[in-house]
C-alpha positions in Angstrom: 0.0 0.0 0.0 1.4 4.0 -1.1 1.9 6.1 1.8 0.1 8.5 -0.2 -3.5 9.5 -0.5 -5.2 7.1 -3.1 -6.9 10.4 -4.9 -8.0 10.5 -8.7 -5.6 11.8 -11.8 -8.4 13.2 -13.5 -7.8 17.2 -13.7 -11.4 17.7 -12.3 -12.2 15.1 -10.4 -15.7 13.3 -9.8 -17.8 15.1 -7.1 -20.2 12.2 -6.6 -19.7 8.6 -5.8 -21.6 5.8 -4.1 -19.0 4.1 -2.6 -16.3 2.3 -5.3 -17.8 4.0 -8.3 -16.7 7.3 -8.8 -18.7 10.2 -11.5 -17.9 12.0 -13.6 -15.4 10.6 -15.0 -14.9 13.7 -17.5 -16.5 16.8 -17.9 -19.9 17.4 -19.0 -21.8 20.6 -19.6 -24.0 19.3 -16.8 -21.3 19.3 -13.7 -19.8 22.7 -13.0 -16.0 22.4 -11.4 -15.2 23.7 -8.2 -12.0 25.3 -7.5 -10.6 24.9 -3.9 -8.0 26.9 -2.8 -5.6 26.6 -0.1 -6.2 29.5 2.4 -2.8 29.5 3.5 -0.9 30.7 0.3 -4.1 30.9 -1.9 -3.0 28.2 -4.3 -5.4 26.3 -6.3 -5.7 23.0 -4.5 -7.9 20.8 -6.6 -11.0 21.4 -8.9 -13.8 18.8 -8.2 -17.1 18.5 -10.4 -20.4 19.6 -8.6 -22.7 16.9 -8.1 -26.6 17.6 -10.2 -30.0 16.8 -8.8 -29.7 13.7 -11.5 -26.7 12.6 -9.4 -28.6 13.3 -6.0 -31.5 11.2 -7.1 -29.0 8.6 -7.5 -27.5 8.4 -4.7 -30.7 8.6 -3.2 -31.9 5.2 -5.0 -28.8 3.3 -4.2 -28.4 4.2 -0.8 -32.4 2.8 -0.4 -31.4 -0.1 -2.0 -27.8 -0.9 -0.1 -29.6 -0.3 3.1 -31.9 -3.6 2.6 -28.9 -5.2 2.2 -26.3 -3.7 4.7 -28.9 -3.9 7.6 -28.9 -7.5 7.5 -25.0 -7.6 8.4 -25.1 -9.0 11.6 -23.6 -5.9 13.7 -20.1 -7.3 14.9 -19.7 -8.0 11.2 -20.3 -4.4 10.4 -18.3 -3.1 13.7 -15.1 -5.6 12.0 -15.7 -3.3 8.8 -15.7 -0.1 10.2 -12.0 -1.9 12.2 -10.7 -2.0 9.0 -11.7 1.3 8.5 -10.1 2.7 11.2 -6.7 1.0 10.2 -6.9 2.6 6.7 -6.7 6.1 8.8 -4.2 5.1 11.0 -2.0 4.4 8.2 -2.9 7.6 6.2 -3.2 9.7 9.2 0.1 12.0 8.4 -1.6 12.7 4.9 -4.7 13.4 5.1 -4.1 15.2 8.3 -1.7 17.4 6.0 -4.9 17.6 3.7 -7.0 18.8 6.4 -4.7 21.6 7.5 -3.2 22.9 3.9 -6.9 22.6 2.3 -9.0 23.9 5.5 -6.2 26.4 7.1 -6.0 25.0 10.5 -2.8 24.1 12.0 -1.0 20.7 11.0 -1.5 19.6 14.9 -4.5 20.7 14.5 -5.1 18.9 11.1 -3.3 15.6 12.5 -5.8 15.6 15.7 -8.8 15.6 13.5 -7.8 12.4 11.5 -7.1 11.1 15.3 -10.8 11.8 15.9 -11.7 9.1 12.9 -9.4 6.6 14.3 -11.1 7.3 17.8 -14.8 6.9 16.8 -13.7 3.8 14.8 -12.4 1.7 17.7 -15.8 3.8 19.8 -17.9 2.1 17.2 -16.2 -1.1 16.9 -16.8 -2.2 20.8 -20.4 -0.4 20.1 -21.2 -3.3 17.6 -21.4 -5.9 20.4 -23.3 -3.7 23.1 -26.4 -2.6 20.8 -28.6 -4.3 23.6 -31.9 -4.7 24.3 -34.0 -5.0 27.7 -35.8 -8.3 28.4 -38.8 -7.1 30.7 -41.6 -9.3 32.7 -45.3 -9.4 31.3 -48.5 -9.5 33.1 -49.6 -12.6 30.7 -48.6 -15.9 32.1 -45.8 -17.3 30.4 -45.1 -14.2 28.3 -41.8 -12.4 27.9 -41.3 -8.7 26.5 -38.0 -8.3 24.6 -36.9 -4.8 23.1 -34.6 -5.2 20.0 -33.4 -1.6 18.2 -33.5 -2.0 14.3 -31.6 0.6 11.9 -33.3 3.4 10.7 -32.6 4.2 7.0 -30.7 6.2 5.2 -28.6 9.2 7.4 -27.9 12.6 6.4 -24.9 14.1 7.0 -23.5 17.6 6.5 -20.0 18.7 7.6 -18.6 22.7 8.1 -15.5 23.3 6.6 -14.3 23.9 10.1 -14.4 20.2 11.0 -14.1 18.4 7.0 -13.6 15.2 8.5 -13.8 14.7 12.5 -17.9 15.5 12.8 -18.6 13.0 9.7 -16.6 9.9 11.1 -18.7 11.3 14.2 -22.0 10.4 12.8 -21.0 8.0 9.9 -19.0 5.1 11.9 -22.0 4.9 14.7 -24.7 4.8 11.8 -22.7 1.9 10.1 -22.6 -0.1 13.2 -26.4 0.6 14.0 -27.2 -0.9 10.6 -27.9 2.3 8.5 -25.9 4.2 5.3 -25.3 7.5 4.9 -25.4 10.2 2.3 -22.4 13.0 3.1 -22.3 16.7 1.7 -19.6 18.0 2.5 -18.6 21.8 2.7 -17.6 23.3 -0.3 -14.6 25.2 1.0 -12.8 21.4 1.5 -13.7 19.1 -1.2 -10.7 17.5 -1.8 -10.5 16.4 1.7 -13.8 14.6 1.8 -12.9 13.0 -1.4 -9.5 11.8 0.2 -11.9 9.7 2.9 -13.6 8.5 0.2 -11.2 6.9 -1.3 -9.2 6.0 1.5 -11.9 3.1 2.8 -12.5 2.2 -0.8 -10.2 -0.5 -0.4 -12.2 -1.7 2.6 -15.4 -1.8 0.7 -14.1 -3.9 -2.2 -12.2 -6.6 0.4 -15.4 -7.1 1.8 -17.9 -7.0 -0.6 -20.2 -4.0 0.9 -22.8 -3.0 -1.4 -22.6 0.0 -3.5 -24.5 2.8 -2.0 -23.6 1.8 1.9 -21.3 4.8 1.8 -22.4 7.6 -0.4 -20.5 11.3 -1.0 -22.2 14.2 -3.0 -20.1 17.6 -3.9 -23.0 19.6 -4.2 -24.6 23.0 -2.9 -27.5 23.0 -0.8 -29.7 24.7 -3.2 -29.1 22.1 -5.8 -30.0 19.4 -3.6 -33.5 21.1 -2.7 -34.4 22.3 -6.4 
């Protein structure tokens, strides 16, 4: 494995993806680039396509459809998953924590401390997998028990400041994965290289274990694009 982050050639690179596939591959009149510059010595960083209510609609239908699927991952299986996941940032932590701080402004500490927060959730979430519990409670009925079992809920929304590109999404992301759910992530448009780092840093994680496309989704897109 490169001690580099696994990021696309392409001079604009895809804004949307649903996991291991990755769009637009080139430019279309339809996807609008956006340029991200580093705040630190202005430099143009990256420029990433904009995602289109076509590709929200997408994203949308695959997620709905990898949820019937992922929710049936018994949850230590999913909490070993999101393990792996956590590895993948340990070993790319210097990187993408260089990302974080060059692409967001923040200090490199600063930057480093956030990918530290990913790793932390990640081993969080991983002992969470075996303690989703329920109650067993007594019944007035003769010989009648009362369990309580918590099922996933669906499909999570999650949008990140560019203040925090990365920490508050492995946040909410890593528990929802646990709990049985998939999330959709729009990211701020100030650090879109960053979010597509993450992206493609547990891609190899996906494909070793054969999650379904759409259990991890990532749109580059404004709000009012999404909405209209």
């Amino acid at each position: 494995m490169q001690s580099i982050l696994p990021l696309p050639t392409q001079p604009i690179k895809p804004g949307t993806s649903t996991g291991q596939i990755f769009w637009p591959t080139e430019t279309t009149s339809n996807h609008k680039p956006l340029d991200s510059y580093s705040p630190a010595d202005g430099q143009l960083i990256a420029r990433v396509h904009l995602s289109t209510r076509a590709d929200y609609d997408r994203v949308v239908e695959t997620a709905q459809t990898a949820f019937a699927e992922w929710r049936l991952v018994p949850a230590p299986r999913r909490g070993e998953i999101v393990r792996q996941m956590g590895e993948q940032f340990r070993h790319y932590k210097r990187e993408l924590g260089t990302l974080v701080s060059y692409e967001m402004g923040k200090s490199l500490q600063e930057g480093l401390g956030e990918v530290q927060e990913i790793i932390d959730i990640c081993d969080f979430a991983v002992g969470q997998s075996r303690q989703l519990y329920g109650l067993s409670m007594h019944s007035e009925r003769p010989a009648h028990r009362m369990l309580e079992q918590w099922h996933p809920l669906g499909i999570v929304g999650i949008i990140s400041a560019f203040n925090f590109p990365v920490a508050v999404w492995s946040w909410n992301a890593m528990i929802a994965w646990v709990c049985g759910d998939v999330c959709i992530w729009k990211p701020s448009e100030k650090t879109p290289l960053t979010a597509l780092a993450c992206q493609q840093i547990i891609g190899e994680v996906l494909r070793n274990n054969d999650v379904p496309e759409g259990y991890r989704v990532w749109l580059r897109v404004g709000m009012m694009q999404v909405s209209g």
